[in-house]
matplotlib code that plots the C-alpha trace (Angstrom):
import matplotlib.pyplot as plt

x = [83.6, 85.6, 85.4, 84.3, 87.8, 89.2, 86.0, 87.0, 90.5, 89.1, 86.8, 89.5, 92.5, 90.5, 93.3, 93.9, 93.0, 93.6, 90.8, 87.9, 89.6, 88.9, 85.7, 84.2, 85.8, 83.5, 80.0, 80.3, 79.3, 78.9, 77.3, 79.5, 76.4, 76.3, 79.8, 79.8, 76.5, 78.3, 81.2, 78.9, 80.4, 77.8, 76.8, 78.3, 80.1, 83.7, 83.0, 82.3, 85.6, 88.1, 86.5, 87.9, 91.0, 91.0, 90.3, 92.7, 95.2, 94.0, 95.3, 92.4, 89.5, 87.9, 85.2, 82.0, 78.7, 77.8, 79.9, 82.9, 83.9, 86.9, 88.7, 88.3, 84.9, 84.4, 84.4, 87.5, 84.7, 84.4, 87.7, 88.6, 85.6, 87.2, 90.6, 89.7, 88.1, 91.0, 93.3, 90.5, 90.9, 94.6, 94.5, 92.4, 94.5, 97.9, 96.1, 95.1, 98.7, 100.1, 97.6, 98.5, 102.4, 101.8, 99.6, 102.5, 105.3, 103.4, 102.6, 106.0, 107.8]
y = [95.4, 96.0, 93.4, 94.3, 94.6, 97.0, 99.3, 99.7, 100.7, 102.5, 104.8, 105.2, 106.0, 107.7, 109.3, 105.7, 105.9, 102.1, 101.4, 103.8, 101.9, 98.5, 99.9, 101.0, 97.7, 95.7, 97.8, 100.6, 104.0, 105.6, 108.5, 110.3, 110.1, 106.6, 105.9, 109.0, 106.8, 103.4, 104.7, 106.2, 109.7, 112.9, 114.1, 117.3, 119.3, 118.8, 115.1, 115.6, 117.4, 114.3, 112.1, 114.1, 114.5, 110.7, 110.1, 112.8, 110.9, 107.0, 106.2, 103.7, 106.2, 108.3, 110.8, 112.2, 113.7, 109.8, 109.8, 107.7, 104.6, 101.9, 101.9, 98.6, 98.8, 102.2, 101.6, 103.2, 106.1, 107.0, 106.9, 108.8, 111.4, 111.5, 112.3, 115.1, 116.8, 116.8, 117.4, 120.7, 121.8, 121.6, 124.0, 126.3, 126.3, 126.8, 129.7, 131.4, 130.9, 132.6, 135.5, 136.1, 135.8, 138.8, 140.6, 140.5, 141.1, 144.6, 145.8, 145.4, 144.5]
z = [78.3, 81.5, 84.2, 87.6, 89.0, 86.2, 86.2, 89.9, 88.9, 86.2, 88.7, 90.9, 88.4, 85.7, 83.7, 81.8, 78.4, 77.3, 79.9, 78.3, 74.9, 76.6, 77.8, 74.6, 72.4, 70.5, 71.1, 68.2, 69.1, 72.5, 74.1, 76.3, 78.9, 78.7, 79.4, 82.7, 83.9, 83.2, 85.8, 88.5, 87.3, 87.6, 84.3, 83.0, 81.2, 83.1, 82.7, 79.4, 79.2, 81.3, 78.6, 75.5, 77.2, 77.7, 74.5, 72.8, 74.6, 73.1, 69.4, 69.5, 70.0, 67.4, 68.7, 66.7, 66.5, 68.1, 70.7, 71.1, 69.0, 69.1, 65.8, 65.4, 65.3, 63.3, 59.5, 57.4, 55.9, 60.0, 60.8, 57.7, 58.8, 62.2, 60.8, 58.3, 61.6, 63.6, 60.4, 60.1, 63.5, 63.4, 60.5, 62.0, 65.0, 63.0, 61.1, 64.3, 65.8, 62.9, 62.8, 67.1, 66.2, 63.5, 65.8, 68.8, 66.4, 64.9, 68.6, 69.8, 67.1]

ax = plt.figure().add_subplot(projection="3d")
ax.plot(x, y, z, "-o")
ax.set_aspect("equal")
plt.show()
């Protein structure tokens, strides 16, 4: 858990990812709405969104159906889970790429 002092840095410099890693260390998994109420932050959607981005940019968060969780407090079977999803999306991604490229090059060849 963050101390006073670095939840104050954390509210007013909130694109630091090793302090939402600090912040979720040692208590397991996380609601997104927990964590936006633990930092005074309103509620929504575009919160929602700086948090994924925070976390995207971690290698010590995995992100879920639960919330958010430190690694080292996730079991290998959740960070596996959490890994396949991203290694899912990526794919899908790719695919999608490669079907726009094929689209552009037939319209203008």
């Amino acid at each position: 858990m963050l101390t006073d002092s670095q939840l104050e840095l954390f509210r007013a410099r909130p694109d630091r990812p090793e302090l939402l890693a600090a912040m979720l260390r040692g208590r397991g998994w996380v609601l997104s709405r927990d964590l936006l109420i633990e930092l005074g932050r309103p509620v929504n959607e575009d919160e929602r969104r700086w948090l994924r981005k925070l976390a995207e940019e971690s290698y010590e968060i995995i992100s879920g159906q639960r919330g958010y969780c430190h690694v080292s407090d996730a079991t290998a079977d959740e960070v596996n889970h959490a890994c396949n999803a991203l290694e899912s999306q990526a794919g899908k991604m790719s695919a999608r790429a490669l079907r726009l490229r094929r689209r552009m090059h037939a319209a203008v060849g």
